[in-house]
MINU-221199 format. One record per atom (N, C-alpha, C): x, y, z; atom name; residue in one letter; residue number from 0. Coordinates in nm, 4 decimals, decimal comma. Atoms other than C-alpha are relative to their C-alpha. Example, Ala and Ser with C-alpha at 12.3 -4.5 7.8 and 13.67 -1.06 7.14 Angstrom:
% residues 2
{u: 0,0890 | v: -0,1190 | w: 0,0000 | atom: N | rest: A | nr: 0}
{u: 1,2300 | v: -0,4500 | w: 0,7800 | atom: CA | rest: A | nr: 0}
{u: 0,0900 | v: 0,1200 | w: 0,0000 | atom: C | rest: A | nr: 0}
{u: -0,0820 | v: -0,1190 | w: -0,0060 | atom: N | rest: S | nr: 1}
{u: 1,3670 | v: -0,1060 | w: 0,7140 | atom: CA | rest: S | nr: 1}
{u: -0,0770 | v: 0,1090 | w: 0,0730 | atom: C | rest: S | nr: 1}
//
This chain:
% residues 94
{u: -0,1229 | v: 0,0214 | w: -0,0722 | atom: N | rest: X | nr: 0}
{u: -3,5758 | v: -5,5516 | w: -12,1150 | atom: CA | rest: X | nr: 0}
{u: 0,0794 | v: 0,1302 | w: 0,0061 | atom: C | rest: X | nr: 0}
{u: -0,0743 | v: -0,1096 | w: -0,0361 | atom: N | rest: X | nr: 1}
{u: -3,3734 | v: -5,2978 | w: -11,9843 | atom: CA | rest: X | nr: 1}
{u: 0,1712 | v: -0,0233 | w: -0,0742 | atom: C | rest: X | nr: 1}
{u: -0,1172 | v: 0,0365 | w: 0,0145 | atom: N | rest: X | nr: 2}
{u: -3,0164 | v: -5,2331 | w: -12,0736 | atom: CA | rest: X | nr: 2}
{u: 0,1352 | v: -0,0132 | w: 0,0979 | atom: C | rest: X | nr: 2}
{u: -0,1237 | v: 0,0446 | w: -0,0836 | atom: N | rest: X | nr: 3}
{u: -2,8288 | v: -5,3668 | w: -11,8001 | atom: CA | rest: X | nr: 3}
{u: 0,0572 | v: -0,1544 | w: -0,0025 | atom: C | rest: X | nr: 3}
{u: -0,1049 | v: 0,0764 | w: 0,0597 | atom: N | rest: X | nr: 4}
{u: -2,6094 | v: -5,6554 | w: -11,7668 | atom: CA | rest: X | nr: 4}
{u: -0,0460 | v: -0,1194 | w: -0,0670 | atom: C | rest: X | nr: 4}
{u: 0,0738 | v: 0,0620 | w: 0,0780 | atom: N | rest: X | nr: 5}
{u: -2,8505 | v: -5,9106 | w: -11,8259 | atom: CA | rest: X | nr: 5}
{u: -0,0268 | v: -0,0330 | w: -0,1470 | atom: C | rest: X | nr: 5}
{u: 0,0399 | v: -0,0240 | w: 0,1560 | atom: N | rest: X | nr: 6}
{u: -2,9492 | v: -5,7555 | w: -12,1687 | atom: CA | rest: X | nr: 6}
{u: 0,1186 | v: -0,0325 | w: -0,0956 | atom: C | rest: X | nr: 6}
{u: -0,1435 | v: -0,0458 | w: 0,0530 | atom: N | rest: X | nr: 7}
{u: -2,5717 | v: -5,6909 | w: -12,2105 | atom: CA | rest: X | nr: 7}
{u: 0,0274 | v: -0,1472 | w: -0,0413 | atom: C | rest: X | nr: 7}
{u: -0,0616 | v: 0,1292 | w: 0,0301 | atom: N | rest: X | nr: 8}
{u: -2,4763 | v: -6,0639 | w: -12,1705 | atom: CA | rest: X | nr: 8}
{u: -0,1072 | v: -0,0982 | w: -0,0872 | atom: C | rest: X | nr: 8}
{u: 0,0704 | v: 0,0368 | w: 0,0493 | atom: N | rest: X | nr: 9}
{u: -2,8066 | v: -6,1650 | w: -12,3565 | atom: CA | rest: X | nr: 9}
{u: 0,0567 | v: 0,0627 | w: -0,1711 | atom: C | rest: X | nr: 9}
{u: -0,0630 | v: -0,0043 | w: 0,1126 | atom: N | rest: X | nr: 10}
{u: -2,6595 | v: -5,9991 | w: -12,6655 | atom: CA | rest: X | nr: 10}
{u: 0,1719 | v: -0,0108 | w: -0,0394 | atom: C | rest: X | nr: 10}
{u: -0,1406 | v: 0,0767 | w: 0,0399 | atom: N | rest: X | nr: 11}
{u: -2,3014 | v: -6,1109 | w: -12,6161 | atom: CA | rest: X | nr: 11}
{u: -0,0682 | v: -0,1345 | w: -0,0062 | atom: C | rest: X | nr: 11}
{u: -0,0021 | v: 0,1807 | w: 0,0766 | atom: N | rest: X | nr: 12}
{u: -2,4413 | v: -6,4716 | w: -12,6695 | atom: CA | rest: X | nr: 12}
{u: -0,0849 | v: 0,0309 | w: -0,0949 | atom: C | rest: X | nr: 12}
{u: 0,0499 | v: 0,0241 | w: 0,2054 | atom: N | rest: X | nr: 13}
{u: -2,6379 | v: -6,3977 | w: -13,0022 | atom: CA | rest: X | nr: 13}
{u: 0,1422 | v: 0,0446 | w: -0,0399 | atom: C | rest: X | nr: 13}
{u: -0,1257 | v: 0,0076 | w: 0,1050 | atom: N | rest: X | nr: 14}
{u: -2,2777 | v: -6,2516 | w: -13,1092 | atom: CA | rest: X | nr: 14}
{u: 0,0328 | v: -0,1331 | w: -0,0116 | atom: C | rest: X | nr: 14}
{u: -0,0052 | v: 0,1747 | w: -0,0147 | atom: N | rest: X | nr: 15}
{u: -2,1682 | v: -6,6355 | w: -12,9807 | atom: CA | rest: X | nr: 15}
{u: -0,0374 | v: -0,0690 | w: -0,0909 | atom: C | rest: X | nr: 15}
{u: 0,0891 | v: 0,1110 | w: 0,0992 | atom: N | rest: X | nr: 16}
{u: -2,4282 | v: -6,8070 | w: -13,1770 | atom: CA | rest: X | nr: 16}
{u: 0,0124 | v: 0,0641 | w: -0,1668 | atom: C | rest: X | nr: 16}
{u: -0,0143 | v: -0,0330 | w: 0,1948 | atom: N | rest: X | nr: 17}
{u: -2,3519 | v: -6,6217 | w: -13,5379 | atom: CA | rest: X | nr: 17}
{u: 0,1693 | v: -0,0377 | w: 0,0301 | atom: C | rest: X | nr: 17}
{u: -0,1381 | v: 0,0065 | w: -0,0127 | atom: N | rest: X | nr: 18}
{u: -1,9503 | v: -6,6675 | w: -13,4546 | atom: CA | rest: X | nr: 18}
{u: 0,0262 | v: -0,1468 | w: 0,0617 | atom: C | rest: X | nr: 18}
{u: 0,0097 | v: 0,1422 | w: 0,0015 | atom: N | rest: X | nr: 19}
{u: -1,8025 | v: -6,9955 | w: -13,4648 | atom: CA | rest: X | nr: 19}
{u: 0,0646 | v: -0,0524 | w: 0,1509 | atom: C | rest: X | nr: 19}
{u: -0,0007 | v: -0,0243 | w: -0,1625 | atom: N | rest: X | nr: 20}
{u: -1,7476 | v: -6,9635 | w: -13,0829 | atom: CA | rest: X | nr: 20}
{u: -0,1173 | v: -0,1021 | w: 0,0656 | atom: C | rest: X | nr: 20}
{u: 0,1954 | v: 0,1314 | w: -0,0494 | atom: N | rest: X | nr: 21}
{u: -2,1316 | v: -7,1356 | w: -13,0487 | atom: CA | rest: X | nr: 21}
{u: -0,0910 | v: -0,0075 | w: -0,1301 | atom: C | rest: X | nr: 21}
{u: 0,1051 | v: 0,0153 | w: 0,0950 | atom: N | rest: X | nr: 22}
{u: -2,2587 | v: -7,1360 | w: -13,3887 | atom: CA | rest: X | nr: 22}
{u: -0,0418 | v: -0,1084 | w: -0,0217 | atom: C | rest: X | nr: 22}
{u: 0,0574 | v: 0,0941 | w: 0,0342 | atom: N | rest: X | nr: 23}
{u: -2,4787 | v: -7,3977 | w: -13,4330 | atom: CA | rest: X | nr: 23}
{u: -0,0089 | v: -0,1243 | w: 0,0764 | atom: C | rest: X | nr: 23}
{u: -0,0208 | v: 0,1065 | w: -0,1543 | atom: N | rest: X | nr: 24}
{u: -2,4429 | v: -7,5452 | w: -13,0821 | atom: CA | rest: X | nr: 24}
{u: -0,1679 | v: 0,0119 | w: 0,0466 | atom: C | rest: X | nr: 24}
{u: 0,1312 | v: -0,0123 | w: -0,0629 | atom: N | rest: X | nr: 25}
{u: -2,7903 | v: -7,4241 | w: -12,9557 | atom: CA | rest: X | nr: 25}
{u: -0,0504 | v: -0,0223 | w: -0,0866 | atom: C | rest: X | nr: 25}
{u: 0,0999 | v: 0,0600 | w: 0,0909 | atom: N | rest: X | nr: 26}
{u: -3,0128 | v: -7,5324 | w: -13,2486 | atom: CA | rest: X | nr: 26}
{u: 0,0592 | v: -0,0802 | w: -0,0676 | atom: C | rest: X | nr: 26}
{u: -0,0970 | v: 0,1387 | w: 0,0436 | atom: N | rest: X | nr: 27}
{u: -2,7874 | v: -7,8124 | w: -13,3508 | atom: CA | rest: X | nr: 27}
{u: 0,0214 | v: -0,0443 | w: -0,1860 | atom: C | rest: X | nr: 27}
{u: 0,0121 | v: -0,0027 | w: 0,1368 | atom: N | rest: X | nr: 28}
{u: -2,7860 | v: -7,7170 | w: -13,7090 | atom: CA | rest: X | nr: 28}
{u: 0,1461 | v: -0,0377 | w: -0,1076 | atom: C | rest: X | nr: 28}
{u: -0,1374 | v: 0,0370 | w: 0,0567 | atom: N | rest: X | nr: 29}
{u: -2,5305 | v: -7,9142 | w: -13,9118 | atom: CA | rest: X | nr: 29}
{u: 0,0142 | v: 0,0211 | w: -0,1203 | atom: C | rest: X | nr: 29}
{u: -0,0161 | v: -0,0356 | w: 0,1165 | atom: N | rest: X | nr: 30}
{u: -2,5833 | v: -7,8024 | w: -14,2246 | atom: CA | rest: X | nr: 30}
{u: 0,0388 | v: 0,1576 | w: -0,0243 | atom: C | rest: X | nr: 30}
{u: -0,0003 | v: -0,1553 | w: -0,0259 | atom: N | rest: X | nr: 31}
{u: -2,5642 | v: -7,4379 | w: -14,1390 | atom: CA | rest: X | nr: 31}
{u: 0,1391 | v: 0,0255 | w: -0,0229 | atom: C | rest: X | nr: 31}
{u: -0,0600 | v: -0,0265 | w: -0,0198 | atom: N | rest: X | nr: 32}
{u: -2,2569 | v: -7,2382 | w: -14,2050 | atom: CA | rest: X | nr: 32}
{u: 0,0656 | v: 0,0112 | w: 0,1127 | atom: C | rest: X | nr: 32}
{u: -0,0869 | v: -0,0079 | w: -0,1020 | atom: N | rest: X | nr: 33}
{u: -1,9529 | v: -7,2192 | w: -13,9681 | atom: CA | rest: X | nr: 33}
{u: -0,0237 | v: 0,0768 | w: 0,1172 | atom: C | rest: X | nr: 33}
{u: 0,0229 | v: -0,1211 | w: -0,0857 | atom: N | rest: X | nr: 34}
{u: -1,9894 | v: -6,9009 | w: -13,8824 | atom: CA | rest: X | nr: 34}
{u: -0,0519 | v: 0,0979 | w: -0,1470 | atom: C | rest: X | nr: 34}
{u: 0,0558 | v: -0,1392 | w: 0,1316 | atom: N | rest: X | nr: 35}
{u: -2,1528 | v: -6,5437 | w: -14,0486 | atom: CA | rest: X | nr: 35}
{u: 0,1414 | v: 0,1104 | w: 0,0326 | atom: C | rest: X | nr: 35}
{u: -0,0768 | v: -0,0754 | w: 0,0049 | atom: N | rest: X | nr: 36}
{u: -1,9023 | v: -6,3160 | w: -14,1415 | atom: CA | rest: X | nr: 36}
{u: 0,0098 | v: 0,1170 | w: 0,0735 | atom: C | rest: X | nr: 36}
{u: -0,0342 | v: -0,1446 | w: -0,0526 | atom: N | rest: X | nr: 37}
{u: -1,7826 | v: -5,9905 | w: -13,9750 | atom: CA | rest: X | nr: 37}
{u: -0,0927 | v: 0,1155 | w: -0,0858 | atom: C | rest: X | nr: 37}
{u: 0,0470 | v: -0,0633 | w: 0,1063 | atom: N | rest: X | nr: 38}
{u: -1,8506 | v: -5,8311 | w: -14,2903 | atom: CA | rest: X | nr: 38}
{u: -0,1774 | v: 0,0354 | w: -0,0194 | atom: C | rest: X | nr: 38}
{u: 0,1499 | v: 0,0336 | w: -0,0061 | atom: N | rest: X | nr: 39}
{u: -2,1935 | v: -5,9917 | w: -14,3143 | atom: CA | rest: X | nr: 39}
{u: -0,1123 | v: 0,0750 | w: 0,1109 | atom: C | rest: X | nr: 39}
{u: 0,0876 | v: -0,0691 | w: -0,1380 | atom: N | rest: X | nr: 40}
{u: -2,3302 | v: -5,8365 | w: -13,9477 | atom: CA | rest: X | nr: 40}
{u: -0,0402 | v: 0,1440 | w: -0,0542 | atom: C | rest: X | nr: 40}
{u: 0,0322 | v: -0,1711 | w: 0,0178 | atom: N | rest: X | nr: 41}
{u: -2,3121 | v: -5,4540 | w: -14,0818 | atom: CA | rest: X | nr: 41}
{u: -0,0155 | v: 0,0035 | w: -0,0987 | atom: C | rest: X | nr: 41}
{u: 0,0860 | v: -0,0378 | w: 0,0774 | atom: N | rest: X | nr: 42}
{u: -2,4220 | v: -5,5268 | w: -14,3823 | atom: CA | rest: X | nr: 42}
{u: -0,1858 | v: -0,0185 | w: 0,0009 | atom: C | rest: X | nr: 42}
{u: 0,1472 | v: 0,0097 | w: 0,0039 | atom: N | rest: X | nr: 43}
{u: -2,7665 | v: -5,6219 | w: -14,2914 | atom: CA | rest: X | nr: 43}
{u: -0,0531 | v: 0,1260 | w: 0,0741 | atom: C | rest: X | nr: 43}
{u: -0,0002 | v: -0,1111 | w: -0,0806 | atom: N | rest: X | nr: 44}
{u: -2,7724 | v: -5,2984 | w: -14,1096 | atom: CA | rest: X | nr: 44}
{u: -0,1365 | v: 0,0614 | w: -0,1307 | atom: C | rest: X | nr: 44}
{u: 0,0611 | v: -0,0254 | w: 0,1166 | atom: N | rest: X | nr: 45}
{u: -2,9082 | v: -5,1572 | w: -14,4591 | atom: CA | rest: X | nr: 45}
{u: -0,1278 | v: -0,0355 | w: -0,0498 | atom: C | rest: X | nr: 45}
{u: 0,1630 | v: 0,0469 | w: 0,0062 | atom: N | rest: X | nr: 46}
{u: -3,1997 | v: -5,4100 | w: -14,5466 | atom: CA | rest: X | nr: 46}
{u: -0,0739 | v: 0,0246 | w: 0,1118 | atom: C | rest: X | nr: 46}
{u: 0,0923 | v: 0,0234 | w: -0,1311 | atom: N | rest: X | nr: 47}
{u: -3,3317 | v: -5,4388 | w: -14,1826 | atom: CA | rest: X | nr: 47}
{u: -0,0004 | v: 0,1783 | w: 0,0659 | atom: C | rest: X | nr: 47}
{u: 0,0494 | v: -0,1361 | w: -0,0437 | atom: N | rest: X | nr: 48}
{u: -3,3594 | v: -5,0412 | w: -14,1270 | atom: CA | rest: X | nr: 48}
{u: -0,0572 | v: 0,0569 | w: -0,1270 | atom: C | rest: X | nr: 48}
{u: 0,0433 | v: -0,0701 | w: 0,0902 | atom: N | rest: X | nr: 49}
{u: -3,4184 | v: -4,8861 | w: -14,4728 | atom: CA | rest: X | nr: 49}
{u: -0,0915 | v: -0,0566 | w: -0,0042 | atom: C | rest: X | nr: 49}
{u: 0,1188 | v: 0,0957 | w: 0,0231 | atom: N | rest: X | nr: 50}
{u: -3,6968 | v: -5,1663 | w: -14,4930 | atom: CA | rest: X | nr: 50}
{u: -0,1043 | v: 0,0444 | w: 0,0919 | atom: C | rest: X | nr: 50}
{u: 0,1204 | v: -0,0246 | w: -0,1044 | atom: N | rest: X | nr: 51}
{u: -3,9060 | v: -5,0209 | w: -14,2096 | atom: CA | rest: X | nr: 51}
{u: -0,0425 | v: 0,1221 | w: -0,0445 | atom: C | rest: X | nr: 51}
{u: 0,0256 | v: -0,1309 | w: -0,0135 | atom: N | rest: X | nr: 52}
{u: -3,9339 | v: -4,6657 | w: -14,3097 | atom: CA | rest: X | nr: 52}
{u: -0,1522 | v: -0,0169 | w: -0,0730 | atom: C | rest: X | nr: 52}
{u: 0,1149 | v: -0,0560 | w: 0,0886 | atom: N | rest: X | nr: 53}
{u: -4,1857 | v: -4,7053 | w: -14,5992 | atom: CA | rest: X | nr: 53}
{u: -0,0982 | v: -0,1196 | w: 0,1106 | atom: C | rest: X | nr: 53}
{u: 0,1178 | v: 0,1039 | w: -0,1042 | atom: N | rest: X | nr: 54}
{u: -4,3938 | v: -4,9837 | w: -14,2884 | atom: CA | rest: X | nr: 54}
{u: -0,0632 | v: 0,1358 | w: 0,0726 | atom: C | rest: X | nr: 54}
{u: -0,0134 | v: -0,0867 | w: -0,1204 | atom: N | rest: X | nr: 55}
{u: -4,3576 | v: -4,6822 | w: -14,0524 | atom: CA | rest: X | nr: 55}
{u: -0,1338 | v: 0,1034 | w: -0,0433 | atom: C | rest: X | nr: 55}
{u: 0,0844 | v: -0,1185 | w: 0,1255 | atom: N | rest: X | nr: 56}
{u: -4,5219 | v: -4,4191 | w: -14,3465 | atom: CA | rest: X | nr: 56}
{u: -0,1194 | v: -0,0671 | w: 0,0146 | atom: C | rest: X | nr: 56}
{u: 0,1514 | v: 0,0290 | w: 0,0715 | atom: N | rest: X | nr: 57}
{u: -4,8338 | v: -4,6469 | w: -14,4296 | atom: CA | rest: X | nr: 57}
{u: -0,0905 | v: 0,0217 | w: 0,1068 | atom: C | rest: X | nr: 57}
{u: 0,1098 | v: 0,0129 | w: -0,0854 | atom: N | rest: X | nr: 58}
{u: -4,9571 | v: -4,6595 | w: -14,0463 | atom: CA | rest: X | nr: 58}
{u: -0,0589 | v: 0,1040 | w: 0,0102 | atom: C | rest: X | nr: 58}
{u: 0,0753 | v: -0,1514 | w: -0,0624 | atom: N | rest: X | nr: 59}
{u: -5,0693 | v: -4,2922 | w: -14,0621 | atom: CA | rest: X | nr: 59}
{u: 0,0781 | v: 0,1015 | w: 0,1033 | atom: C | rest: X | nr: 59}
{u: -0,1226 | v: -0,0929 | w: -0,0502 | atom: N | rest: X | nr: 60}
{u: -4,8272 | v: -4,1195 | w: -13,8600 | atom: CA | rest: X | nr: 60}
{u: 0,0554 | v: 0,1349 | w: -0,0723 | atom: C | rest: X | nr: 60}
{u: -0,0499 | v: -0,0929 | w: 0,1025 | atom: N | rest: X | nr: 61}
{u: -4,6962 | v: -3,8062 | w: -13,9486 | atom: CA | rest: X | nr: 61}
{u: 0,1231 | v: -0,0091 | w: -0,0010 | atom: C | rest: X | nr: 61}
{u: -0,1420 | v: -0,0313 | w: 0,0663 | atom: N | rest: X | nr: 62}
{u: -4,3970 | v: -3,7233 | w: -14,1287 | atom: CA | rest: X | nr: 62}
{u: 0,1441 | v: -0,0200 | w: 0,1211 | atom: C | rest: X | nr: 62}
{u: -0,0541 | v: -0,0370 | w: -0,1619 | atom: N | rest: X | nr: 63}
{u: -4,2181 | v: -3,6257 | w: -13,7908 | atom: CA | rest: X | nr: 63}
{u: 0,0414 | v: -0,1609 | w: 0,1081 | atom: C | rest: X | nr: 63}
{u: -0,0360 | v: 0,1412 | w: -0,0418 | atom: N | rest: X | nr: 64}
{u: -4,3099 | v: -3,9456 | w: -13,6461 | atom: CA | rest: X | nr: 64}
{u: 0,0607 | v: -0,1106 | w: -0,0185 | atom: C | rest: X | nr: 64}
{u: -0,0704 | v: 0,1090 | w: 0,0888 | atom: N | rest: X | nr: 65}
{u: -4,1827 | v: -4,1479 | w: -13,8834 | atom: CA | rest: X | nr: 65}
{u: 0,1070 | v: -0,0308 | w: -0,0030 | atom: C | rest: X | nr: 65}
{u: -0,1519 | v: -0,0055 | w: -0,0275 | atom: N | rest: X | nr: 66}
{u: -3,8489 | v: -4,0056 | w: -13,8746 | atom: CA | rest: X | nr: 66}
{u: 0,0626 | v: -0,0320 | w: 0,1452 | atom: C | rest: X | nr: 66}
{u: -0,0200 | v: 0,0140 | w: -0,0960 | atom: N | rest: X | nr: 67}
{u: -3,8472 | v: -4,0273 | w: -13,4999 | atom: CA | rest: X | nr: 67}
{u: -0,0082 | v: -0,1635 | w: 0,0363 | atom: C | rest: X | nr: 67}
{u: -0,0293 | v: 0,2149 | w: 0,0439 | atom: N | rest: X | nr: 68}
{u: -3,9218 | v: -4,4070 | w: -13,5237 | atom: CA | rest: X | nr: 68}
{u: 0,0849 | v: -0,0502 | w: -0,0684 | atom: C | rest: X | nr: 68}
{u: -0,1523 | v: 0,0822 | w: 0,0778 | atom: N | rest: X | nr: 69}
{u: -3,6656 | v: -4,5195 | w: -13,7790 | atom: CA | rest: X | nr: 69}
{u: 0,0798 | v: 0,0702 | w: 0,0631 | atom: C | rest: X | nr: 69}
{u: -0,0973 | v: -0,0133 | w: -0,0846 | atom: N | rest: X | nr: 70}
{u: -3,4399 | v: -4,3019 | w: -13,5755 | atom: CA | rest: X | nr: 70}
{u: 0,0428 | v: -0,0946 | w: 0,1051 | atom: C | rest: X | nr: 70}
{u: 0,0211 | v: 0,0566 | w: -0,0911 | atom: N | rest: X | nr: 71}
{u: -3,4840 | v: -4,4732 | w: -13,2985 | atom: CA | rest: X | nr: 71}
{u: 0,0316 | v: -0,1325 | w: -0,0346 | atom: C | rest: X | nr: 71}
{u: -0,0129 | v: 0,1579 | w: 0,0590 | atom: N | rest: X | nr: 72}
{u: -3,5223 | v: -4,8391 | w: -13,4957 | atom: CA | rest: X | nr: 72}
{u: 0,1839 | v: -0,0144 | w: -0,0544 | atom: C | rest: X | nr: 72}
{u: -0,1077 | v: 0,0073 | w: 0,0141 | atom: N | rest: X | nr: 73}
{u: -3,1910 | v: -4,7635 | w: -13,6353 | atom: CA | rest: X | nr: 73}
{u: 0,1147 | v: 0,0068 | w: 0,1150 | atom: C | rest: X | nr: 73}
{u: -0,0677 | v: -0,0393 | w: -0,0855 | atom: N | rest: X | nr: 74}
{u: -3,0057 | v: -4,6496 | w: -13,3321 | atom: CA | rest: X | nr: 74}
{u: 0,0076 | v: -0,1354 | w: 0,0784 | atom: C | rest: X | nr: 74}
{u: 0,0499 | v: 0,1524 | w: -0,1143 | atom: N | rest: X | nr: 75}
{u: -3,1499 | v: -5,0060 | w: -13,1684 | atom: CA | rest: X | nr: 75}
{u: 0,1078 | v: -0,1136 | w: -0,0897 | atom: C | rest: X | nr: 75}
{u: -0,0837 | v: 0,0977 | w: 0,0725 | atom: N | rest: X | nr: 76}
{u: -2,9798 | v: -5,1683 | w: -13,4768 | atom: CA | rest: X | nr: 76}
{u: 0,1088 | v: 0,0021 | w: 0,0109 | atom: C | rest: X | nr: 76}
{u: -0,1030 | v: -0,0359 | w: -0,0224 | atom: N | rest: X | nr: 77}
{u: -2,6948 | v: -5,0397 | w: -13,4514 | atom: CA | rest: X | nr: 77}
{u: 0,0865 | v: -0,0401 | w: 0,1386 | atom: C | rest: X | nr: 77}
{u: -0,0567 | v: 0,0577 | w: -0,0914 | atom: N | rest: X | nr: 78}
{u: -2,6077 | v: -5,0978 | w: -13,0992 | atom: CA | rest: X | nr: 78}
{u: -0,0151 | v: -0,1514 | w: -0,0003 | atom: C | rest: X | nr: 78}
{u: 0,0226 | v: 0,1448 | w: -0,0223 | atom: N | rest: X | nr: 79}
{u: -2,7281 | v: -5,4476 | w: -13,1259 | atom: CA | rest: X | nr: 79}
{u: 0,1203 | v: -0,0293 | w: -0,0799 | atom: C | rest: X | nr: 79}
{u: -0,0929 | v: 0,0636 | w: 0,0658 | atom: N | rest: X | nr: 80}
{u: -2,4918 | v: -5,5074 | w: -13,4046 | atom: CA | rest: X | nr: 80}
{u: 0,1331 | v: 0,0313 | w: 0,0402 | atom: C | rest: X | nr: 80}
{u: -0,1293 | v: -0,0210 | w: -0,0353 | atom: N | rest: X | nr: 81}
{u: -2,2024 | v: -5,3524 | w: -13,2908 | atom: CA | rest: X | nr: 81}
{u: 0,0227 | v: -0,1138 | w: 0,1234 | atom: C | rest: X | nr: 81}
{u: -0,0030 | v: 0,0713 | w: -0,0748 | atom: N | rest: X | nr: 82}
{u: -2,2805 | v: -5,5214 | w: -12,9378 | atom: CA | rest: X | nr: 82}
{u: 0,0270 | v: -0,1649 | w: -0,0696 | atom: C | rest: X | nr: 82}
{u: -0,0467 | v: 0,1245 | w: 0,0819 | atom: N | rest: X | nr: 83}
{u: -2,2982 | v: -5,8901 | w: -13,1704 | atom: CA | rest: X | nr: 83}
{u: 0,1605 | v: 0,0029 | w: -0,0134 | atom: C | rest: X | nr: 83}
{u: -0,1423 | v: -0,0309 | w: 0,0856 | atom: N | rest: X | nr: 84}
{u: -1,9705 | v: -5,7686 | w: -13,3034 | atom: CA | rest: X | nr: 84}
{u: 0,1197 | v: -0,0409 | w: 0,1011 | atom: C | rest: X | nr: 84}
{u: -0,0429 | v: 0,0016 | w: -0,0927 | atom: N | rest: X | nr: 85}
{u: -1,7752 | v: -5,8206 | w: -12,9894 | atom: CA | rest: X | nr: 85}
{u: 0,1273 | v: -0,1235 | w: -0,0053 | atom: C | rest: X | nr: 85}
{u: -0,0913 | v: 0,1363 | w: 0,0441 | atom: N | rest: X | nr: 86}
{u: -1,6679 | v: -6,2096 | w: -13,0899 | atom: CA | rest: X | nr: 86}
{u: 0,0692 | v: 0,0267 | w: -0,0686 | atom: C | rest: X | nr: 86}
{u: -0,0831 | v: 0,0029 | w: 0,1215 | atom: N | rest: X | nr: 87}
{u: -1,5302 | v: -6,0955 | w: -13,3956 | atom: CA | rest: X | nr: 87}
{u: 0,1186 | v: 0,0872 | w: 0,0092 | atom: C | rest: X | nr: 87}
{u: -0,0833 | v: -0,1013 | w: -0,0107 | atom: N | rest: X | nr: 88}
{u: -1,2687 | v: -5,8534 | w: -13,2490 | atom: CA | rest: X | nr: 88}
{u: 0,1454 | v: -0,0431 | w: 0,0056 | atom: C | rest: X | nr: 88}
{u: -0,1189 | v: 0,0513 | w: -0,0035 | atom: N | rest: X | nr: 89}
{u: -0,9892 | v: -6,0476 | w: -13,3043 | atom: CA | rest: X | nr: 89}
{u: 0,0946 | v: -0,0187 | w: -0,1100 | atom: C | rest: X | nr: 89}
{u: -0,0581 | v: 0,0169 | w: 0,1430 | atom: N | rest: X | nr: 90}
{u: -0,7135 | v: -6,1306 | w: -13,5435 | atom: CA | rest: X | nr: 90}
{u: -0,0572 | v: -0,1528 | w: -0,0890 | atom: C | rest: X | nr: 90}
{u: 0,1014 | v: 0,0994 | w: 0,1101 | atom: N | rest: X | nr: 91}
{u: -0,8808 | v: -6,3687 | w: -13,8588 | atom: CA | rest: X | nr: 91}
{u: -0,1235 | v: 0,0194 | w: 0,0315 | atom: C | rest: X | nr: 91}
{u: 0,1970 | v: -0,0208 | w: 0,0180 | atom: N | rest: X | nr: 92}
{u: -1,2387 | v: -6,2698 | w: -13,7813 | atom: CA | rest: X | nr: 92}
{u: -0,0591 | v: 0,1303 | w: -0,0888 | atom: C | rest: X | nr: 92}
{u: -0,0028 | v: -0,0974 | w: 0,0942 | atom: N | rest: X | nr: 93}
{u: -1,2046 | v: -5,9538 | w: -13,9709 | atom: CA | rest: X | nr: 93}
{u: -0,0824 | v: -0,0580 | w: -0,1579 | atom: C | rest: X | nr: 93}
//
């Protein structure tokens, strides 16, 4: 997918669905929390990138490559989460 508006409004509704805006409307999960915290979004930033590097290393790749891939993997995370982040820009979602 490209990043035009499509993509754009495809990741304003996953922010939706973690924010209690639509959480737990599309998979009808009633046991599930309200909503995931503000807080909570940028911290997974941490597990879900540092976690790829040593995947990246084992395929044989060199050094170079490696870094150029988790660059890249991170940079993807990053906008995604910030993009998520969008619902939460208000006063009490902090």
């Amino acid at each position: 997918m490209r990043n035009d508006q499509k993509w754009l409004d495809y990741q304003h509704e996953i922010g939706l669905r973690h924010h209690r805006t639509k959480k737990n409307q599309t998979d009808g999960a009633a046991a599930s929390a309200a909503i995931v915290p503000f807080r909570d979004l940028f911290a997974l930033i941490f597990p879900v990138t540092v976690t790829l590097k040593p995947f990246l290393a084992k395929k044989g790749h060199s050094a170079e490559d490696v870094e150029k891939m988790y660059a890249a993997w991170l940079k993807s995370c990053l906008l995604q989460i910030t993009l998520w982040s969008h619902p939460y820009v208000k006063a009490g979602d902090f």
